[in-house]
N, C-alpha and C positions, 0 to 999 in steps of 0.2 A: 777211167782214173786219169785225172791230170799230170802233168810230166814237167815237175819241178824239182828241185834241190835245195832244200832249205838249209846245210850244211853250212856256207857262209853267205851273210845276206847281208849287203852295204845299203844301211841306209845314207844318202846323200846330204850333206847339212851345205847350202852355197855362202855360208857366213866362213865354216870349218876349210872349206873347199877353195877358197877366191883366190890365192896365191895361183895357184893351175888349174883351177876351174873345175865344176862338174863332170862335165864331156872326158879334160884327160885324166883327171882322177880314176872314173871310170876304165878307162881302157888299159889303167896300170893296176887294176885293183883287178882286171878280167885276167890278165898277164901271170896275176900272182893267185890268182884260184877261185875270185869272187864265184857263187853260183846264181847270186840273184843281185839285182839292182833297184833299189826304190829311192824313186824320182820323189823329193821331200823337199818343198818351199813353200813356207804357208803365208809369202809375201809377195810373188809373182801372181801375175797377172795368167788366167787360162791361156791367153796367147803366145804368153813367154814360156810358160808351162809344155805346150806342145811343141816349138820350136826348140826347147831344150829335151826334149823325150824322143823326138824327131834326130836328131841327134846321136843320141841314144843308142836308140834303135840299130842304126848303122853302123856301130861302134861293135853290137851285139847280135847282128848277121851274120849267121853261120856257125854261130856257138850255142850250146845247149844254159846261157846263160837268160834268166827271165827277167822281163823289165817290168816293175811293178809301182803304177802311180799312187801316191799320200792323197785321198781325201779330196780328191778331185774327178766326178767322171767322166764329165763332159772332155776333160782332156784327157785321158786312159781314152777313152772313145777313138777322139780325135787320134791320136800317134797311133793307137792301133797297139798298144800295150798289152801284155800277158796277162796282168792281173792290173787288181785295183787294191788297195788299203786302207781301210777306215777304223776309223777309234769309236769310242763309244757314246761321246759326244758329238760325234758327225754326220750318221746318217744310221735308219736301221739295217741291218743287215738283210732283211727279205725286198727292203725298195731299192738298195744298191744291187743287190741280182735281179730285180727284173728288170735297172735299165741296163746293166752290162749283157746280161745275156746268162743260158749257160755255159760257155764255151769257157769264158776269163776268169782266171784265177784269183778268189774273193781271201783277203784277211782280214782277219779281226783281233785290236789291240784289248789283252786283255788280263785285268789288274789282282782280281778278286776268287776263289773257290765257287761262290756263286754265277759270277759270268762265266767261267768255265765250263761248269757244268748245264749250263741256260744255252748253251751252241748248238744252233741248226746243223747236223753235217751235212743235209742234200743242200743246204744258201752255201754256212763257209768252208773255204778250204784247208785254211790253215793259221793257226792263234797265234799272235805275238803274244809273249808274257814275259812281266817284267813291271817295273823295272826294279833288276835283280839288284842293283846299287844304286846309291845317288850319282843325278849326273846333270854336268851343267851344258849337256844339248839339248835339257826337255828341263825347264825351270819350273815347269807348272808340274813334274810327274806327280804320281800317287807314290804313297809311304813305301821305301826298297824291299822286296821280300825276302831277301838274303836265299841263297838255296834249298835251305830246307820249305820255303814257303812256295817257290816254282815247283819242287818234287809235289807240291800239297794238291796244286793247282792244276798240274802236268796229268796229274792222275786221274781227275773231275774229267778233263775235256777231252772231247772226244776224236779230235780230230789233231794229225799233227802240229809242231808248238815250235816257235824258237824261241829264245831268250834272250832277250834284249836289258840294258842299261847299264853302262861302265862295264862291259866285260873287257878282257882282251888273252890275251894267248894264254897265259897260264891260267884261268878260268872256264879253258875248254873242256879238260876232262870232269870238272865239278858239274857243269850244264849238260852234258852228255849224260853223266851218273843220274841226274835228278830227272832224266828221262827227255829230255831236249833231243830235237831231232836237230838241232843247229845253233849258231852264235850269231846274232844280230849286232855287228857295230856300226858305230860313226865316229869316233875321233878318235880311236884304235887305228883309221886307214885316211878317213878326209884332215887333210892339214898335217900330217907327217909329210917331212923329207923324202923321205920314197917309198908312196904310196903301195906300189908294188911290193918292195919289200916285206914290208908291214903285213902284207894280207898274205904274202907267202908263208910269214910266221908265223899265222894263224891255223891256215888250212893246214900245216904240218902239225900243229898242237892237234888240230881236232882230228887228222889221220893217225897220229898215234895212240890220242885218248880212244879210239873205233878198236886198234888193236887189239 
């Protein structure tokens, strides 16, 4: 069994993030409870991509925090990342586990009751689902499922889930109730004032909604 925590899982936006950058975003968002980090620039170059995961990395030495690359493998590879991430437009799930290996931690973003229930659990690890609202980090999303539509979907897949799209702290205990094992943001933590902060509000929303 893998050894992650999908409780709170920062995806990284470097548009959201440029004021303080990816890297200390990152290490205030560890400060205030992050459990996962996914490295997300689908405008970088694989070079920059591992030199910024690289990075990372050492930001995220010695903590039980995972660094998980977007859609990229040859750079998950390269930095030597926990996991990888891929949508369903990016690759299939059984060719991104034979080149990662089985060791790395595999996600898959996923929109519909059908792809839920269509999940390899011996390829993936772990579903994003979503997106639960509109949001203008992901312009192209699919139609918002509102919660009752994540409980729909939560239910189908087989493998644990977080939920992803305009959440933020008081929408912790609704994603927990619909069966979420965690809250996935980006402009809840990248591009606030203090980043920290921000995700310490969080991880205390979802440690009392646990309550």
């Amino acid at each position: 069994m893998k050894d992650f925590d999908l409780s709170l899982y920062l995806v990284l936006d470097p548009v959201l993030c440029r004021d303080l950058g990816m890297v200390e975003t990152t290490r205030a968002a560890v400060a205030g409870g992050a459990t996962i980090i996914q490295l997300r620039d689908k405008d970088a170059s694989t070079t920059a991509m591992v030199e910024t995961g690289r990075a990372l990395k050492q930001i995220l030495h010695g903590t039980n925090v995972r660094l998980i690359v977007n859609d990229n493998v040859e750079a998950a590879i390269a930095i030597g990342a926990d996991g990888l991430h891929i949508g369903q437009e990016d690759m299939n799930a059984a060719d991104a586990r034979r080149m990662i290996g089985p060791d790395m931690i595999l996600g898959l973003s996923v929109e519909t009751k059908a792809l839920a229930s269509a999940i390899d659990a011996d390829i993936v690890d772990y579903a994003g689902i979503g997106p639960v609202f509109a949001t203008p980090t992901k312009p192209d999303h699919k139609q918002p499922i509102g919660f009752e539509g994540l409980a729909r979907i939560i239910k189908l897949c087989p493998v644990p889930a977080v939920a992803i799209g305009g959440l933020k702290p008081e929408h912790a205990a609704d994603a927990l109730s619909a069966g979420a094992d965690g809250l996935a943001v980006v402009s809840a933590i990248c591009g606030q004032p203090n980043p920290e902060a921000a995700t310490a509000l969080i991880a205390k929303a979802i440690k009392e909604a646990r309550q």
